[in-house]
N, CA, C and O atoms as a GROMACS GRO file, in nm:
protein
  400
    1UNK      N    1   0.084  -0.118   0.000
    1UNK     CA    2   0.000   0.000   0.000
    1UNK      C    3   0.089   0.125   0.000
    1UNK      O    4   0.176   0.149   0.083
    2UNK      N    5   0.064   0.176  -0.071
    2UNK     CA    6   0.132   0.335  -0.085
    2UNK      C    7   0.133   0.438   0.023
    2UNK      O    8   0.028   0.494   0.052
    3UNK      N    9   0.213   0.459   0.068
    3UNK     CA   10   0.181   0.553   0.211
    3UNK      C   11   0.108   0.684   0.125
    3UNK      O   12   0.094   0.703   0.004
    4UNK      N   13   0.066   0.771   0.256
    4UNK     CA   14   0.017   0.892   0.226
    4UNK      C   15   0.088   1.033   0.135
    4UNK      O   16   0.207   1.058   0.152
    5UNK      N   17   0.031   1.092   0.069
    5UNK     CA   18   0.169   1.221  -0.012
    5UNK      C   19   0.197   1.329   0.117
    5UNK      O   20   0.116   1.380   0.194
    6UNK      N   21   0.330   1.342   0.109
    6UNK     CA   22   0.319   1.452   0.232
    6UNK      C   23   0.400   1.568   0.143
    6UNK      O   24   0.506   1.547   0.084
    7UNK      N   25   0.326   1.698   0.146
    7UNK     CA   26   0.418   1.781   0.039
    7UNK      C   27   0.548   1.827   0.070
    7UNK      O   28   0.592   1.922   0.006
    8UNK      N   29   0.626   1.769   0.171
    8UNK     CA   30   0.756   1.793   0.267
    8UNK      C   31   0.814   1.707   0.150
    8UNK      O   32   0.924   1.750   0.116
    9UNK      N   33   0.781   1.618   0.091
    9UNK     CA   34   0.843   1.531   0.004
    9UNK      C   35   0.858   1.609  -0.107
    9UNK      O   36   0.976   1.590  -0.132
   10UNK      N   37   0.826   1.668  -0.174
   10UNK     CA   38   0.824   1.767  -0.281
   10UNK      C   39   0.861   1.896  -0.267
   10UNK      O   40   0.912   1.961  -0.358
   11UNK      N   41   0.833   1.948  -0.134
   11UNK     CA   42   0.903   2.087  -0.113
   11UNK      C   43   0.983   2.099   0.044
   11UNK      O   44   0.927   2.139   0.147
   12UNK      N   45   1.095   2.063   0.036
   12UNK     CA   46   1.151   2.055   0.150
   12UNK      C   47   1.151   2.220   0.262
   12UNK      O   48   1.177   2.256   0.377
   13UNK      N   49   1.103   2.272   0.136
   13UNK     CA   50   1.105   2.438   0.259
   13UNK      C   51   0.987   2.458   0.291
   13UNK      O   52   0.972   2.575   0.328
   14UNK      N   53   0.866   2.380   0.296
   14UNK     CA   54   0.770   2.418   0.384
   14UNK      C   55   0.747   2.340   0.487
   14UNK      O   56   0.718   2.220   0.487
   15UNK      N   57   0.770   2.459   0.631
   15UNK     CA   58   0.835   2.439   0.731
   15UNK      C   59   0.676   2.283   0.771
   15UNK      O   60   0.577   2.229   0.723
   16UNK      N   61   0.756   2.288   0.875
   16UNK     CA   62   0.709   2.132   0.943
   16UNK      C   63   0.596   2.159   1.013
   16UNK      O   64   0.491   2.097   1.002
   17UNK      N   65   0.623   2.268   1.100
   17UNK     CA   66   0.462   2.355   1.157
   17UNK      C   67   0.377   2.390   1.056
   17UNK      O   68   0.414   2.498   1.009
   18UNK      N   69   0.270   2.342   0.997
   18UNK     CA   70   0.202   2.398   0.864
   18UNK      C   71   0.138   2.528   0.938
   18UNK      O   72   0.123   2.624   0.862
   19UNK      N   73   0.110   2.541   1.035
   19UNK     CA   74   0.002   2.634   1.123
   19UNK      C   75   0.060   2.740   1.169
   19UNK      O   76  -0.004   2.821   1.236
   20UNK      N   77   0.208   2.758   1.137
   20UNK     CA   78   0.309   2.922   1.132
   20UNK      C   79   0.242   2.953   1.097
   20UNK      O   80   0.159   2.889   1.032
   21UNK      N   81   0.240   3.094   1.124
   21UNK     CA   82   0.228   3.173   0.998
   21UNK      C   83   0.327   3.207   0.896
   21UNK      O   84   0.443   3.177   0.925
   22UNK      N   85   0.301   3.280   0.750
   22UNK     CA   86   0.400   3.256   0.691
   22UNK      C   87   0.434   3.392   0.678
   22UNK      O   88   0.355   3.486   0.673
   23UNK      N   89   0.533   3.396   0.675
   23UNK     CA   90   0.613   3.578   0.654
   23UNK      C   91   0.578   3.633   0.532
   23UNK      O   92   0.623   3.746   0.515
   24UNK      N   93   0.516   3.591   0.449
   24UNK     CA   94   0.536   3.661   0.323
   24UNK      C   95   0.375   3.696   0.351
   24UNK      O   96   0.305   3.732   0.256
   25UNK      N   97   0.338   3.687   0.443
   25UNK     CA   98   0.156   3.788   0.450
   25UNK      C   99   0.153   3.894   0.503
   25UNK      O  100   0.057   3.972   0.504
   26UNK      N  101   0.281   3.910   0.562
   26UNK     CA  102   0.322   4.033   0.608
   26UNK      C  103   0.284   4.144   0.467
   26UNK      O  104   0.211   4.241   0.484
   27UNK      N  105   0.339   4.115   0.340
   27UNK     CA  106   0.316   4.174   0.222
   27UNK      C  107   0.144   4.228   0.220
   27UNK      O  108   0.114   4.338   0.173
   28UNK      N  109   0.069   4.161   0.262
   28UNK     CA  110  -0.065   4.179   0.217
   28UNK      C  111  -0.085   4.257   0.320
   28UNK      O  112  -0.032   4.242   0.430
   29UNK      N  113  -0.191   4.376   0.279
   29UNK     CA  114  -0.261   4.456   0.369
   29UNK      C  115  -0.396   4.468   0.373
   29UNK      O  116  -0.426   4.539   0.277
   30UNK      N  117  -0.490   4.438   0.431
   30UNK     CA  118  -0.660   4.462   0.398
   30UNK      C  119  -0.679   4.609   0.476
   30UNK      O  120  -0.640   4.611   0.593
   31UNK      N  121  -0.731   4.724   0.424
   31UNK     CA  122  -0.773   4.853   0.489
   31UNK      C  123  -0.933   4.892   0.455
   31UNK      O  124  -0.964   4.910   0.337
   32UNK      N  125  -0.986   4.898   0.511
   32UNK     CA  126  -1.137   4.942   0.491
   32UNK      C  127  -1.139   5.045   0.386
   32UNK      O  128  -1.216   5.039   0.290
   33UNK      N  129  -1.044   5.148   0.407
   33UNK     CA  130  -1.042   5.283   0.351
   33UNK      C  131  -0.910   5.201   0.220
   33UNK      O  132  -0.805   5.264   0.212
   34UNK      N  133  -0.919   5.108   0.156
   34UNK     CA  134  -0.838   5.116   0.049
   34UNK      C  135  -0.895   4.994  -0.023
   34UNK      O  136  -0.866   4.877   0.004
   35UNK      N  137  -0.975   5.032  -0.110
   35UNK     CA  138  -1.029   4.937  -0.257
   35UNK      C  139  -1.111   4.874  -0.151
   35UNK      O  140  -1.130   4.753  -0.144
   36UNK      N  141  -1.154   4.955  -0.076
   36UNK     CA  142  -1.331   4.838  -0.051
   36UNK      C  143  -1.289   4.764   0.045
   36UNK      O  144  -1.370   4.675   0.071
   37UNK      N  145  -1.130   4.762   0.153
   37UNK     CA  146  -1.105   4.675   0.198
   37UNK      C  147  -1.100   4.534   0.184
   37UNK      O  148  -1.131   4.442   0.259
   38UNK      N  149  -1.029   4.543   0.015
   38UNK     CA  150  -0.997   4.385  -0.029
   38UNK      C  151  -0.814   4.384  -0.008
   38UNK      O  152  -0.724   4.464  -0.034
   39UNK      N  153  -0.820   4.278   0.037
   39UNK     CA  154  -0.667   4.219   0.042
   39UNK      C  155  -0.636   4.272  -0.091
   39UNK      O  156  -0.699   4.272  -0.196
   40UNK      N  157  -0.484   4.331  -0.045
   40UNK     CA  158  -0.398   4.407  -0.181
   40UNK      C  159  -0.241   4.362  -0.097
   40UNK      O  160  -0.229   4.323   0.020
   41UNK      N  161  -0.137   4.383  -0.195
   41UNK     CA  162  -0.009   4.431  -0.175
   41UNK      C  163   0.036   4.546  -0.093
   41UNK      O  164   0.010   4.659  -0.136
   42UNK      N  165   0.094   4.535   0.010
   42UNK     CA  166   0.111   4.622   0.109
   42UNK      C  167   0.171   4.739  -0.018
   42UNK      O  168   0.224   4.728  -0.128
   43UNK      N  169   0.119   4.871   0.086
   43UNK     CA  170   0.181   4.996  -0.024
   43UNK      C  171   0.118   4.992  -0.173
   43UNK      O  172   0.160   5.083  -0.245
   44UNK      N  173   0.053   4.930  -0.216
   44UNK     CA  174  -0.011   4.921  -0.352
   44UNK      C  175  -0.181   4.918  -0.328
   44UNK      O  176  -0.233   4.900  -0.217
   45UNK      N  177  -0.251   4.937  -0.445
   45UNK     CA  178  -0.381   4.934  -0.500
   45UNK      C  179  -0.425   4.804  -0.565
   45UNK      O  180  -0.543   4.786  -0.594
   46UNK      N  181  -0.323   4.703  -0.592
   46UNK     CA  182  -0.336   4.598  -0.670
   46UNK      C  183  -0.402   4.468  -0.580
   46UNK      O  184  -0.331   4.444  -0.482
   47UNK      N  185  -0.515   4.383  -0.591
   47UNK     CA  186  -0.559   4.291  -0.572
   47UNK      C  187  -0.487   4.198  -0.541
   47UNK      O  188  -0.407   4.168  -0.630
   48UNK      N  189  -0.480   4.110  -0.410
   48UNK     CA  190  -0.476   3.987  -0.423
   48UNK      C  191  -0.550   3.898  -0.529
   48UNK      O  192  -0.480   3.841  -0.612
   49UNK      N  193  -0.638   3.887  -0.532
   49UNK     CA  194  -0.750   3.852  -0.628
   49UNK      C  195  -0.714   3.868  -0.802
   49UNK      O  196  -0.747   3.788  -0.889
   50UNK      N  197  -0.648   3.977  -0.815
   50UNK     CA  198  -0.598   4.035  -0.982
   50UNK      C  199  -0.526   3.946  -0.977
   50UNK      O  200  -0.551   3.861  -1.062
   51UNK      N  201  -0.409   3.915  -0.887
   51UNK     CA  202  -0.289   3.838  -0.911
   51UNK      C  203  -0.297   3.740  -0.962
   51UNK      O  204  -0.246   3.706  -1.069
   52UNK      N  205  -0.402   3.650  -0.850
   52UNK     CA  206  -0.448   3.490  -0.902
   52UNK      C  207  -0.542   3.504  -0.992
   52UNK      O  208  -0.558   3.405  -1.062
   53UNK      N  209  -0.620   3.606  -1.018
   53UNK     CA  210  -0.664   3.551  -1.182
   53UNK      C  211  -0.569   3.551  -1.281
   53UNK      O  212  -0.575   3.482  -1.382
   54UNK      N  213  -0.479   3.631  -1.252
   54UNK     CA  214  -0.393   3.635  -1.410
   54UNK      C  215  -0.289   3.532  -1.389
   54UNK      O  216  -0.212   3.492  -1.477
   55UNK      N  217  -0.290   3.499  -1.290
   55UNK     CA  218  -0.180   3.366  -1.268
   55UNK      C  219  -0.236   3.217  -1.327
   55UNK      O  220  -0.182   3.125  -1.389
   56UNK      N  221  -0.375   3.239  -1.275
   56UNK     CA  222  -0.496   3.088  -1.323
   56UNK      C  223  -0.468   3.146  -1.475
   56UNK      O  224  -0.420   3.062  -1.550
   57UNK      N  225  -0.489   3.267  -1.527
   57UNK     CA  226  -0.522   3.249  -1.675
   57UNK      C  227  -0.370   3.226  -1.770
   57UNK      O  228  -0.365   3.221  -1.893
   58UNK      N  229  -0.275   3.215  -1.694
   58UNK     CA  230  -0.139   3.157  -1.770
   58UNK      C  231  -0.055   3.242  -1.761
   58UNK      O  232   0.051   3.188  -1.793
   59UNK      N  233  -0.030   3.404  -1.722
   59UNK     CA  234   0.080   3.496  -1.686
   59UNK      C  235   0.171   3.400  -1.584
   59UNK      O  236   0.155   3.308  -1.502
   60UNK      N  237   0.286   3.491  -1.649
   60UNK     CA  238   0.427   3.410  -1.595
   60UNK      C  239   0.422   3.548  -1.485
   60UNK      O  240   0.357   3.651  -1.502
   61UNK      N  241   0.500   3.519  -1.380
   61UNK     CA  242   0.566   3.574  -1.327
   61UNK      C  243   0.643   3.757  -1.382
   61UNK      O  244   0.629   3.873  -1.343
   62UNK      N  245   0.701   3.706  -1.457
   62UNK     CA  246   0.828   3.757  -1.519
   62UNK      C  247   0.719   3.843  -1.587
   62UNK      O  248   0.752   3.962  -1.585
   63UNK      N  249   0.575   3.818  -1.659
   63UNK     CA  250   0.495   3.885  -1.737
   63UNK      C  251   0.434   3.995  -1.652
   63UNK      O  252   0.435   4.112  -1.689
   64UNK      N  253   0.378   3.948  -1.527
   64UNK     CA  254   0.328   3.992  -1.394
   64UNK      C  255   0.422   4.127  -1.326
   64UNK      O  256   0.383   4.239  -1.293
   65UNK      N  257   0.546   4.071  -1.321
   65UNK     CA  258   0.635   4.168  -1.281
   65UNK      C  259   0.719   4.324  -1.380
   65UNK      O  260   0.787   4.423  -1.354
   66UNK      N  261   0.636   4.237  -1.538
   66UNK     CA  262   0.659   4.363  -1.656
   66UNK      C  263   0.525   4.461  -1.633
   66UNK      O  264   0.532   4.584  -1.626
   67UNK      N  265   0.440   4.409  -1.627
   67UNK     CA  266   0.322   4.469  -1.658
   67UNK      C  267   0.324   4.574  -1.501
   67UNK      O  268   0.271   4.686  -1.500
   68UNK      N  269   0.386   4.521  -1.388
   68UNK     CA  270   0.300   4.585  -1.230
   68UNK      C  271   0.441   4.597  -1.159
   68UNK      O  272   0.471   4.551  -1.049
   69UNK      N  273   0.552   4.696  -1.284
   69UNK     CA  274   0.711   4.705  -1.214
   69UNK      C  275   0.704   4.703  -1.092
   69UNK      O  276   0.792   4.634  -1.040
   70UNK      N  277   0.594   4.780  -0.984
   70UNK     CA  278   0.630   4.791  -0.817
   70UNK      C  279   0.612   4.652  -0.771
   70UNK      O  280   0.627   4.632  -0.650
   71UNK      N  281   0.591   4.583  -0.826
   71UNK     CA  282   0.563   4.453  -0.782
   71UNK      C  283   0.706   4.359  -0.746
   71UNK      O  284   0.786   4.393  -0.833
   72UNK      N  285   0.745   4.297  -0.692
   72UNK     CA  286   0.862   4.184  -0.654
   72UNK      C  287   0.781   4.084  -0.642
   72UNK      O  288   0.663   4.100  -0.612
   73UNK      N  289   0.852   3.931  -0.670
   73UNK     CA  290   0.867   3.809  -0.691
   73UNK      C  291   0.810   3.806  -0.513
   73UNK      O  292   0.711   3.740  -0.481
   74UNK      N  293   0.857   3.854  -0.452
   74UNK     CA  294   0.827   3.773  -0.298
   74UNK      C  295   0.643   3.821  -0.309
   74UNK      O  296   0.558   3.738  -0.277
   75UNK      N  297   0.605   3.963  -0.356
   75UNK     CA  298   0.448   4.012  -0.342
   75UNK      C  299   0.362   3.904  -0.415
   75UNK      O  300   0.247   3.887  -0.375
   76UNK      N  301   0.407   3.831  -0.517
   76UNK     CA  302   0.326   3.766  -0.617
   76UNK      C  303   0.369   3.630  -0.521
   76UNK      O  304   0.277   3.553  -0.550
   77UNK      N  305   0.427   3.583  -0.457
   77UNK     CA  306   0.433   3.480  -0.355
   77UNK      C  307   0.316   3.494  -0.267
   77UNK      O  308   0.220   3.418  -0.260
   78UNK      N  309   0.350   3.659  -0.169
   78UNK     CA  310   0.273   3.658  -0.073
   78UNK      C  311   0.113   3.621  -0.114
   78UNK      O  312   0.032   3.563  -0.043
   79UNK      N  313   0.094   3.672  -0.250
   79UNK     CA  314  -0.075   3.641  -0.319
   79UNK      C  315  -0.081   3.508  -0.309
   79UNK      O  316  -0.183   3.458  -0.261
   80UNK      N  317   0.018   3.433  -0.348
   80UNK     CA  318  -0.048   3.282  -0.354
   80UNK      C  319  -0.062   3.231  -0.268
   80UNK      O  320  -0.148   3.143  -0.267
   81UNK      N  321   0.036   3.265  -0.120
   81UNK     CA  322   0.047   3.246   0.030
   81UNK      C  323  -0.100   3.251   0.036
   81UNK      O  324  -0.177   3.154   0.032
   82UNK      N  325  -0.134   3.392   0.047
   82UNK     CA  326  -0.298   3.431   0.088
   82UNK      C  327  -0.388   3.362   0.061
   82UNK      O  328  -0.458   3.320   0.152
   83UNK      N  329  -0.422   3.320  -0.101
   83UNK     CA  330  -0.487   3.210  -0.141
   83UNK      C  331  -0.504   3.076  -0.086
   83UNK      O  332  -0.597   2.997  -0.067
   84UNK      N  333  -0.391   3.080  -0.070
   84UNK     CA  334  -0.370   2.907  -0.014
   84UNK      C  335  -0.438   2.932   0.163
   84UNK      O  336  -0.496   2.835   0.212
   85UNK      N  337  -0.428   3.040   0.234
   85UNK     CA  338  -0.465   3.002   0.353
   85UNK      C  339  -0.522   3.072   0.371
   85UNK      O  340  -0.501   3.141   0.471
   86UNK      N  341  -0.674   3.110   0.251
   86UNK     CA  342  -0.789   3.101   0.225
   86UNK      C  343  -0.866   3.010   0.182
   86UNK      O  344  -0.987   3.030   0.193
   87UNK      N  345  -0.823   2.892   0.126
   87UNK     CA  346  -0.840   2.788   0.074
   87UNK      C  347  -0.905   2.709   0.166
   87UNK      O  348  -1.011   2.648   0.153
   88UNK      N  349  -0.802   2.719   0.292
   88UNK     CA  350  -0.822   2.634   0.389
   88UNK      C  351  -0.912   2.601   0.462
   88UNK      O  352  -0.932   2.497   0.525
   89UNK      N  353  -1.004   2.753   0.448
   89UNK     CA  354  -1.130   2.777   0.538
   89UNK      C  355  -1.248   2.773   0.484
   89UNK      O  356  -1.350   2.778   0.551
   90UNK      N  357  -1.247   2.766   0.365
   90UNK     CA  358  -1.359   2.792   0.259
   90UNK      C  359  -1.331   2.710   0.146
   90UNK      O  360  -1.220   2.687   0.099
   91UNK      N  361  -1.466   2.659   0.096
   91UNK     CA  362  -1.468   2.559  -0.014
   91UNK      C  363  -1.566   2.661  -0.149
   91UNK      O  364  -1.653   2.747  -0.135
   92UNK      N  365  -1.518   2.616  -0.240
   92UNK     CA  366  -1.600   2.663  -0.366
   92UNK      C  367  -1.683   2.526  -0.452
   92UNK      O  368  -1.624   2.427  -0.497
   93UNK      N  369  -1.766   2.539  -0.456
   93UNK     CA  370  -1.862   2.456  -0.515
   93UNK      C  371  -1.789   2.450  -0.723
   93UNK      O  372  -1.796   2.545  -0.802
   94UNK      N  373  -1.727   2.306  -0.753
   94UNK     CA  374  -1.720   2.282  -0.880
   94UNK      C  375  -1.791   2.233  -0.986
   94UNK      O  376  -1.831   2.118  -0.966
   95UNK      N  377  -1.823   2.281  -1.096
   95UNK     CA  378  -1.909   2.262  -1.209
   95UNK      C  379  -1.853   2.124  -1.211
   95UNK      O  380  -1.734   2.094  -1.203
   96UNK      N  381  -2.019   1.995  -1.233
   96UNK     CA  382  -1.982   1.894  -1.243
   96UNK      C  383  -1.972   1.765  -1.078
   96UNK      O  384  -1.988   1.644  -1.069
   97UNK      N  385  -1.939   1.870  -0.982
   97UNK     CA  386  -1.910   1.755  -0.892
   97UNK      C  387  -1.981   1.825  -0.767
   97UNK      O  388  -1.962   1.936  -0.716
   98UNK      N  389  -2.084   1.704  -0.731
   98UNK     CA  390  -2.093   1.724  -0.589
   98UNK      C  391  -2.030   1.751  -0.437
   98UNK      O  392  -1.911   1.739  -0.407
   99UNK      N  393  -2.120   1.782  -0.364
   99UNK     CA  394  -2.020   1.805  -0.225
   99UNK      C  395  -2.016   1.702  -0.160
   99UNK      O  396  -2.122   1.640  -0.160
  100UNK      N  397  -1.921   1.651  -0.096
  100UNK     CA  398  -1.876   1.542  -0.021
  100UNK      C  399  -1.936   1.551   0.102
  100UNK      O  400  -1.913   1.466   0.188
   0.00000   0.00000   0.00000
């Protein structure tokens, strides 16, 4: 029998405590008084939310960081950080498949 996948096997740098927090959310700021109080890039106007759509729709990085120069490689991290431990708490209903 196949043991279980543990993603420590595939990414040796995510730490062993999954339930840290992770430093790179430090990047994200939510302000009432800035865009409606949606999660953005600290110091910026730009969406968490913009990021990962244009990331789901196939932008590279490197495309991401031409188009939104104030942007760094660690901010387009911290977005996917965010995502992911939003993920955690909330489910989205998929075309096609019931809920478990």
């Amino acid at each position: 029998m196949a043991r279980p996948c543990d993603c420590q096997d595939w990414y040796p740098e995510v730490r062993k405590d999954r339930h840290a927090t992770n430093p790179l959310l430090s990047r994200i700021s939510v302000d009432s008084n800035v865009c409606f109080g949606k999660p953005c890039v600290r110091g910026t106007r730009i969406w968490v939310s913009l990021l990962l759509d244009v990331l789901a729709s196939g932008m590279t990085m490197g495309q991401i960081l031409e188009e939104y120069p104030q942007l760094t490689r660690d901010d387009i991290l911290a977005a996917i950080a965010y995502g992911a431990e939003m993920s955690r708490g909330r489910f989205v209903d998929l075309p096609g498949q019931s809920a478990a």
